[in-house]
N, C-alpha and C positions, 0 to 999 in steps of 0.2 A: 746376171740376175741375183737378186737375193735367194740368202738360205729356203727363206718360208714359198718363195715361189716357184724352188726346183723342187722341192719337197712336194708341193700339191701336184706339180706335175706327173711326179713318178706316182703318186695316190692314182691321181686321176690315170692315169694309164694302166696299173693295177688291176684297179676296178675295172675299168673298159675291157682287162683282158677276162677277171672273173666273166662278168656279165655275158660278154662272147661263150666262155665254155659254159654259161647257163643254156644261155638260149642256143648252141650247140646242142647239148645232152636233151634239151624239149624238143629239140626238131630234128635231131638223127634218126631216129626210126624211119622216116619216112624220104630223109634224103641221105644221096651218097657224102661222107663224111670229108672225100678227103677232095670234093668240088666244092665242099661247103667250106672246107680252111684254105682253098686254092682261092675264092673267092673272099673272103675273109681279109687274107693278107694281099690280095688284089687291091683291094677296097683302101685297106689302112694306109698305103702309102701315100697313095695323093692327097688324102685325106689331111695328114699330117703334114704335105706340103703345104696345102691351103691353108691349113692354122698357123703355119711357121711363118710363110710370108701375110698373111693375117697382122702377127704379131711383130717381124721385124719390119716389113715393108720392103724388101728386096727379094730377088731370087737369089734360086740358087745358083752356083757355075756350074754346071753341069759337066763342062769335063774334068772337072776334080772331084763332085760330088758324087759320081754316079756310083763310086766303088761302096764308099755309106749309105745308099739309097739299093744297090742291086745284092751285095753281100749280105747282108740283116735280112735281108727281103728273104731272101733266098734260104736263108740259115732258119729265119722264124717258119717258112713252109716245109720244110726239110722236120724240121722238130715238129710240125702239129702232124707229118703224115706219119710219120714212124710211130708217133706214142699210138696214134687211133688204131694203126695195123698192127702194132704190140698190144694192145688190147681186143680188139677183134682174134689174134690168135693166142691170147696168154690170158694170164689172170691180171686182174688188179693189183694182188699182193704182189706180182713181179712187179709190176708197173713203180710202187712206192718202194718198193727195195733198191730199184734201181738212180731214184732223184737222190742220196747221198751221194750218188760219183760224180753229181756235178763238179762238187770242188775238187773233189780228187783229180775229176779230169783238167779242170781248169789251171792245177798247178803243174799239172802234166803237159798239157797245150802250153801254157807260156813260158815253160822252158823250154819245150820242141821251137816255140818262136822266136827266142830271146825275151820276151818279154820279164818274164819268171828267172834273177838271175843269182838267188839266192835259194836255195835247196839246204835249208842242215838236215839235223837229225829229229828235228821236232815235225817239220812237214811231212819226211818220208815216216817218222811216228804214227801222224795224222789218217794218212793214207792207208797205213795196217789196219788199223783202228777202223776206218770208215768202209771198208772193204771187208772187214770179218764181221762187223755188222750187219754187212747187207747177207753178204752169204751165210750167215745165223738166219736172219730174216726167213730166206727161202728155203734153206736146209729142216731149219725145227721149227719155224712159226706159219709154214706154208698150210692150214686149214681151207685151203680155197672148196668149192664144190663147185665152182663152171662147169668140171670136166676137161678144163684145159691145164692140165697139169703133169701129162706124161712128156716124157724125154722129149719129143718132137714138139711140142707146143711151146715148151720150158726154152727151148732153145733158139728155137726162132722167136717167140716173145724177146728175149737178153740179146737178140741182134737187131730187133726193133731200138729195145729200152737203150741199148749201148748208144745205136746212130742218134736218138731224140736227145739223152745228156751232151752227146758230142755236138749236136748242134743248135743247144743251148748255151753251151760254150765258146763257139764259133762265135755266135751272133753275141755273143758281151764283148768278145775280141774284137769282130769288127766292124762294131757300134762306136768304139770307146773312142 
């Protein structure tokens, strides 16, 4: 496909996922969060199947496909239940201290996989850097007033936030 037409696709997926955590944060109060992203990413799959063969006019093979169609699945449900239960027990300000470790983890994960096979001194740089950042974040910028901020919430929150970067990372791995 052309440039301009993977380009609108990742838009339009973008947006779809905004729209989702909209209309998630309008209808959580009154439903449970983590049957609403259980359902959610139920939903997206086939969905995207149908547009796929929509658009090529084949299926897929299934016994080759299935590890890209169950891993992402998997990894994108994985990531929406940890972030809502790190926010049910932590703050927000965890929550966005903790999305810089994406990359961090991601160059961490793709060298635990081979993928990642060039490491200098500029990456592990990178990684101090993105890491003292975040822990400034929490240490001196943490102003929250939820109440969820003592040792025990702080903690279990960064073992939500950890598994949700971790399985933001999974799911780019293997997607790709």
């Amino acid at each position: 496909p052309s440039l301009i037409i993977v380009h609108l696709a990742i838009i339009t997926a973008q947006v779809a996922f905004g729209g989702g955590s909209v209309i998630g944060a309008l209808g959580m109060p009154e439903t449970n969060p983590v049957l609403f992203a259980l359902i959610r990413e139920g939903v997206a799959g086939p969905l995207l199947c149908l547009i796929a063969y929509c658009v090529d006019k084949k299926l897929p093979n299934c016994r080759q496909d299935w590890k890209l169609f169950i891993g992402p699945g998997l990894a994108l449900f994985v990531n929406q239940f940890t972030f809502i239960v790190g926010l049910k027990i932590s703050s927000g300000i965890l929550a966005s201290s903790w999305q810089p470790s994406q990359g961090i983890l991601a160059v961490i994960f793709g060298w635990c996989f081979g993928i990642e096979k060039h490491v200098d001194k500029w990456k592990l740089g990178g990684i101090l850097i993105g890491t003292s950042g975040a822990l400034f974040m929490i240490i001196y910028g943490n102003h929250d007033t939820s109440g969820n901020t003592d040792l025990w919430h702080t903690f279990g929150g960064s073992i939500m936030f950890f598994l949700n970067c971790s399985a933001t990372v999974l799911y780019l791995i293997l997607g790709r």
